[in-house]
C-alpha positions in Angstrom: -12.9 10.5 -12.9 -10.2 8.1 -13.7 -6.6 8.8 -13.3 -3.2 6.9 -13.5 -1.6 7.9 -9.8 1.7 9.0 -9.8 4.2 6.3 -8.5 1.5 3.5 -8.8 2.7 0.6 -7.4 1.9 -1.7 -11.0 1.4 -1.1 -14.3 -1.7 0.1 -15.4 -3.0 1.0 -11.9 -5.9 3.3 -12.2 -7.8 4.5 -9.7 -11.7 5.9 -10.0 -12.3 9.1 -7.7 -15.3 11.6 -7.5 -14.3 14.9 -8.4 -15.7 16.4 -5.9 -14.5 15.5 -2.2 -16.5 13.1 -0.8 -15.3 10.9 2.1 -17.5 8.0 2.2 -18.0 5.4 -1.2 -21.4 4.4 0.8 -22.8 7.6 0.3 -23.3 7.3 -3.0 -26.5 7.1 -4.6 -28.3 5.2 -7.2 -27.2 7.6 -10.1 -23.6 8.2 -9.1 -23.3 4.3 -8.5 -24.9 4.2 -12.4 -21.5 6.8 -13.1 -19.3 4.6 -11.2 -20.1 2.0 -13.1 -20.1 3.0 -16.3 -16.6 4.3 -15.4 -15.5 1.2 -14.3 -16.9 -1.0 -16.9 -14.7 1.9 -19.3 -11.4 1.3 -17.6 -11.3 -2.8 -17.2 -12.2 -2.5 -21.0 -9.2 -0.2 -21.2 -6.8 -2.4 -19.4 -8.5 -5.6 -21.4 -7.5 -4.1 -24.8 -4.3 -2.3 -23.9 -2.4 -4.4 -21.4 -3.0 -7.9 -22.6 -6.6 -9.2 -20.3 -4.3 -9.5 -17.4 -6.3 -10.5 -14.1 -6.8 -7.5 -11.7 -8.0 -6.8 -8.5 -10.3 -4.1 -7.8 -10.0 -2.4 -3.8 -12.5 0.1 -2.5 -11.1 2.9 0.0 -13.5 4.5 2.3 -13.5 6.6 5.2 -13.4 4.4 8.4 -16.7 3.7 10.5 -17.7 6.8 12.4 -15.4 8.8 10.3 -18.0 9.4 7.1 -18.5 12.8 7.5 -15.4 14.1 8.0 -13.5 15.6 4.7 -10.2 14.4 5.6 -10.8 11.4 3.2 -11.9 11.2 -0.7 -13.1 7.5 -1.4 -11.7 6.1 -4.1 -11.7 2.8 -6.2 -7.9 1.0 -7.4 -8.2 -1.2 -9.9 -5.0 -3.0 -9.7 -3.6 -5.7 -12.8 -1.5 -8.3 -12.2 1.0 -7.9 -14.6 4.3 -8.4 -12.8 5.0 -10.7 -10.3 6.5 -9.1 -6.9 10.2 -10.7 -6.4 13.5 -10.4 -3.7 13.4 -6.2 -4.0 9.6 -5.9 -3.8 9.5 -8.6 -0.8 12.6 -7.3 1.0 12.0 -3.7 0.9 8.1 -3.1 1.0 8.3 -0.7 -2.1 7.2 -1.8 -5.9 8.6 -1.1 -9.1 6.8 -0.4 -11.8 8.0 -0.6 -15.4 5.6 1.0 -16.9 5.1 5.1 -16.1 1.9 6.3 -15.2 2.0 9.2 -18.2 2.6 6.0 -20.9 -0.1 4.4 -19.4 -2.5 7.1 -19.4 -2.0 7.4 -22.8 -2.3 3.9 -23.6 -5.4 3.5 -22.2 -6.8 6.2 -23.1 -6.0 5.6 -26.9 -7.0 2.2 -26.2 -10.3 3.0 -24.5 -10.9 5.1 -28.3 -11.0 1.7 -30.1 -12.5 -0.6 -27.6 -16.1 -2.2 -29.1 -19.0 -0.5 -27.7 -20.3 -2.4 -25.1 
């Protein structure tokens, strides 16, 4: 599933998660990478449309080596844009503002994602 976290750290943060707990992204196989995917593909499209084709970075989370069986984790993929530009708060304090709530940009991507071409 894809979700907007509450207090992301930029706007339009999303973040891809199985819906089921499920500590290690490398246990994956073929047809849930296929799901992840197709997911993925759905929300860079999203963010495309909606937020202006801002650059992003995407960051996978895993559990750590030797740690892949152990539920305390849920992998999960960020995809982060780079729509602001951190400045003297951001840098002096270690915490990020965000201008944009996660709720309005659910919504906008979600209505975006409705109009985006099929791909």
């Amino acid at each position: 599933m894809a979700v907007a976290p509450f207090a992301s750290r930029v706007p339009y943060e999303t973040w891809i998660t199985p819906r089921a707990s499920r500590p290690s992204f490398a246990s994956l196989g073929d047809a849930e990478v296929r799901e992840v995917a197709d997911l993925l593909r759905d929300v860079v499209a999203a963010i495309r449309y909606g937020a202006g084709d801002p650059d992003y970075n995407l960051v996978i989370h895993s559990a750590p080596a030797g740690e892949e069986s152990k539920p305390f984790f849920v992998w999960h993929l960020r995809v982060l844009p780079r729509i602001v530009t951190p400045a003297g708060f951001e840098l002096g304090s270690g915490m990020s503002i965000n201008c944009v709530a996660p709720e309005a940009a659910a919504i906008r991507l979600r209505e975006t994602l409705a109009r985006v071409p099929a791909h």
